[in-house]
C-alpha positions in Angstrom: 89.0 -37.8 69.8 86.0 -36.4 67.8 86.7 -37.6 64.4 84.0 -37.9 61.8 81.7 -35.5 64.1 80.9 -32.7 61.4 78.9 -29.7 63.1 78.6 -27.7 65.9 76.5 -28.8 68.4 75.1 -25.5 70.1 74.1 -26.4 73.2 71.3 -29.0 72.3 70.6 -32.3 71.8 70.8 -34.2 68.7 67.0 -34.3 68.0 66.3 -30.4 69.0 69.5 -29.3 66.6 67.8 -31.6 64.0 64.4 -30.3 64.4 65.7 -26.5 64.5 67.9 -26.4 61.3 64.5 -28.2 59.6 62.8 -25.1 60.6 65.7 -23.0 59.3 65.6 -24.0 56.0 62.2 -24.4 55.6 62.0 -21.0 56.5 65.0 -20.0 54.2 63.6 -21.4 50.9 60.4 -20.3 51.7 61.0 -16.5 52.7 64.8 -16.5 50.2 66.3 -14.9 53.8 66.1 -15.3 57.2 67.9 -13.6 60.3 69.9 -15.5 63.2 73.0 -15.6 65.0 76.3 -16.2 63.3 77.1 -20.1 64.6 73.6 -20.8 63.2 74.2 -18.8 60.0 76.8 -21.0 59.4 76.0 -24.4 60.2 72.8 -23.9 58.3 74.6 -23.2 55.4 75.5 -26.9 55.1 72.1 -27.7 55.2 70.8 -25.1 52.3 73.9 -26.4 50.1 72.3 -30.6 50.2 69.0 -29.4 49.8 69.8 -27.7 46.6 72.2 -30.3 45.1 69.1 -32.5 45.4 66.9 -30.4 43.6 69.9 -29.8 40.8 69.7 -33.7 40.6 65.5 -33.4 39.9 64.8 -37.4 40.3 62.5 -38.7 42.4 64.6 -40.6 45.4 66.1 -36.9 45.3 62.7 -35.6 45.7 61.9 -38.1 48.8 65.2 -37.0 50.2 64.7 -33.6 50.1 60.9 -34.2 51.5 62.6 -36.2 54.1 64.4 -32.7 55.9 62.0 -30.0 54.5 58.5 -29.6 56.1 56.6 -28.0 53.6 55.5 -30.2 49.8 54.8 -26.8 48.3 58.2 -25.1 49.4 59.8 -28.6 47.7 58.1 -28.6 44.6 58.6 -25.0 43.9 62.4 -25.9 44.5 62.9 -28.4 42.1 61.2 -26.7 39.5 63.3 -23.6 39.6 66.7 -25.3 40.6 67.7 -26.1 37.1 67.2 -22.5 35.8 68.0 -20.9 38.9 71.1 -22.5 40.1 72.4 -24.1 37.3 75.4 -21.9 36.9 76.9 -22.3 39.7 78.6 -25.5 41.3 78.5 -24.6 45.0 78.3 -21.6 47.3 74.4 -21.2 47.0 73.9 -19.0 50.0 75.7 -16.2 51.8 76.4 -15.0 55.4 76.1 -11.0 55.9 76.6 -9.9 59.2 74.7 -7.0 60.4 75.6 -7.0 64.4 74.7 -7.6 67.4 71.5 -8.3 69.2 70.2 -6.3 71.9 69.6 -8.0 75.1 72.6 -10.6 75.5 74.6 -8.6 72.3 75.2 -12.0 70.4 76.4 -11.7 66.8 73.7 -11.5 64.5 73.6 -12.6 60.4 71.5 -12.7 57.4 71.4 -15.6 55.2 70.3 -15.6 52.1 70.6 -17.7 48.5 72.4 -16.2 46.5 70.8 -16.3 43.1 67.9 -14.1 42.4 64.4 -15.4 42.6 62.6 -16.4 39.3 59.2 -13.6 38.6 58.9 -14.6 35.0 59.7 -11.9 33.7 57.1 -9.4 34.7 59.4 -6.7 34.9 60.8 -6.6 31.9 57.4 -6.6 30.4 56.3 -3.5 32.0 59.0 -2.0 31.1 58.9 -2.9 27.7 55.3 -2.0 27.6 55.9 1.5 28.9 58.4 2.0 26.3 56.4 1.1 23.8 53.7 3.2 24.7 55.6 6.4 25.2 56.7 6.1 21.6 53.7 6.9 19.5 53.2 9.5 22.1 56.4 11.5 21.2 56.1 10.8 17.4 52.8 12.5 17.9 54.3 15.3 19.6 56.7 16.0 17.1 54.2 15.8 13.9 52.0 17.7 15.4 55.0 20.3 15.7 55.6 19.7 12.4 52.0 20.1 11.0 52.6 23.8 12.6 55.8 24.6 11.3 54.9 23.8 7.9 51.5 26.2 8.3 53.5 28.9 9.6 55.8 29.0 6.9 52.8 28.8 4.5 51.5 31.9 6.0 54.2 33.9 6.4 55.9 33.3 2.9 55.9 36.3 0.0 53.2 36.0 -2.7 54.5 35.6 -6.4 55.6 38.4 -8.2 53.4 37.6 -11.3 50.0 37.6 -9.2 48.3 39.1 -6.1 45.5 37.9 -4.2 42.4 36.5 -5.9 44.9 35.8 -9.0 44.8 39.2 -10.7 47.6 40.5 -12.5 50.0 43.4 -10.8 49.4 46.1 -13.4 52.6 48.1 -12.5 55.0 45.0 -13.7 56.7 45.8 -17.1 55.9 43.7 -20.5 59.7 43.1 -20.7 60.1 41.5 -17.4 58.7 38.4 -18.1 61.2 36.7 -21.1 58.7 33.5 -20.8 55.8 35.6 -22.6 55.7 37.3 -26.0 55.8 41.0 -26.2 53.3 42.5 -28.1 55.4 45.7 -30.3 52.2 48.1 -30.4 51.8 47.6 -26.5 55.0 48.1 -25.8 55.6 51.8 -28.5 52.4 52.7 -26.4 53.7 52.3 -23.2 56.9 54.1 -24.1 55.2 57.2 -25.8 53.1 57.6 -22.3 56.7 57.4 -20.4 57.8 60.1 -22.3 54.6 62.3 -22.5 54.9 62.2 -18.5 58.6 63.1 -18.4 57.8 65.9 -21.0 56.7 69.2 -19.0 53.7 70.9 -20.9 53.9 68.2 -23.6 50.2 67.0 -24.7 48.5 64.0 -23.8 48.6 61.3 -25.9 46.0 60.7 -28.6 44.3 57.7 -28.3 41.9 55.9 -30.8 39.2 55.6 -29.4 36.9 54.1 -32.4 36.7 50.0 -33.1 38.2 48.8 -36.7 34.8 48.6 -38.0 33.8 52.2 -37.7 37.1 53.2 -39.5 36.2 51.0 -42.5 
């Protein structure tokens, strides 16, 4: 009977399947995915699972452990600094198995295998991105002002003069007295205007007299 004998033994001997999946997952935290058969896909997942609980756990006999099957320091370190952040929210199930067919020569089943939370980048994405969007912002509010700065000069050109006044301020002289309530009519302007109104409607009529001669000379 074969109790208490977890794992496949693939051919090989104890040592050479020890040595291999220490490769493996070397390679797996190191590169985040690797690519090999499907029996190996799967056995090595029992491997990526302890390493990462150890690294979850952070002390230092889990440290030695985990330097004990990995063959890299550097790949270790940058582990356990990322574990807590990276895998804290999950209890289990830290890689996956995607299957992407067979290989060409002896057509054995092929997988991918991969941890299944993201790597950490610190953010540098999100910075561009935020950067770009701040930058395109002053540039569209500069856009529209500038639009703005052009409608309001357009309208300035384009809109009537006053009534009151022409260009260069002078007064239009065909405008009646009466038409302006704000100012005070004066009663001999407006009996003169009235007599010349009716002179010109008059055929034949005479032109009016008109006085000539200051106040002084008539004293």
């Amino acid at each position: 009977m074969r109790h208490r004998k977890a794992g496949l033994k693939l051919s090989r001997t104890a040592s050479h399947r020890d040595a291999m999946f220490r490769n493996m997952v070397t390679s797996l935290f190191k590169h985040q995915r690797i690519r090999t058969t499907d029996a190996k896909a799967k056995e090595l997942r029992r491997w990526a699972d302890r390493i990462v609980t150890l690294a979850k756990r952070g002390d230092l006999h889990a440290r030695r452990l985990a330097l004990a099957i990995v063959r890299e320091k550097n790949v270790v370190h940058k582990l356990f600094e990322e574990a807590e952040s990276r895998f804290s929210a999950v209890a289990g199930g830290y890689t996956r198995v995607i299957k992407i067919g067979r290989r060409a020569g002896d057509a054995a089943a092929v997988s991918i295998v991969e941890l299944v939370a993201p790597a950490i980048d610190g953010g540098k994405t999100k910075k561009k991105k935020t950067d770009k969007a701040k930058a395109t912002v002053p540039a569209d509010k500069t856009v529209s002002d500038k639009t703005t700065a052009a409608e309001r000069e357009a309208d300035a050109r384009t809109a009537p003069a006053p009534a009151e006044e022409k260009a260069g301020g002078e007064v239009d002289p065909d405008e009646s007295i009466a038409a302006r309530p704000d100012e005070e009519a004066d009663p001999q302007a407006v009996a003169e205007t009235a007599e010349a109104e009716n002179a010109a409607e008059t055929p034949g009529a005479a032109p009016p007299i008109v006085d000539t001669q200051p106040d002084a000379d008539k004293k």
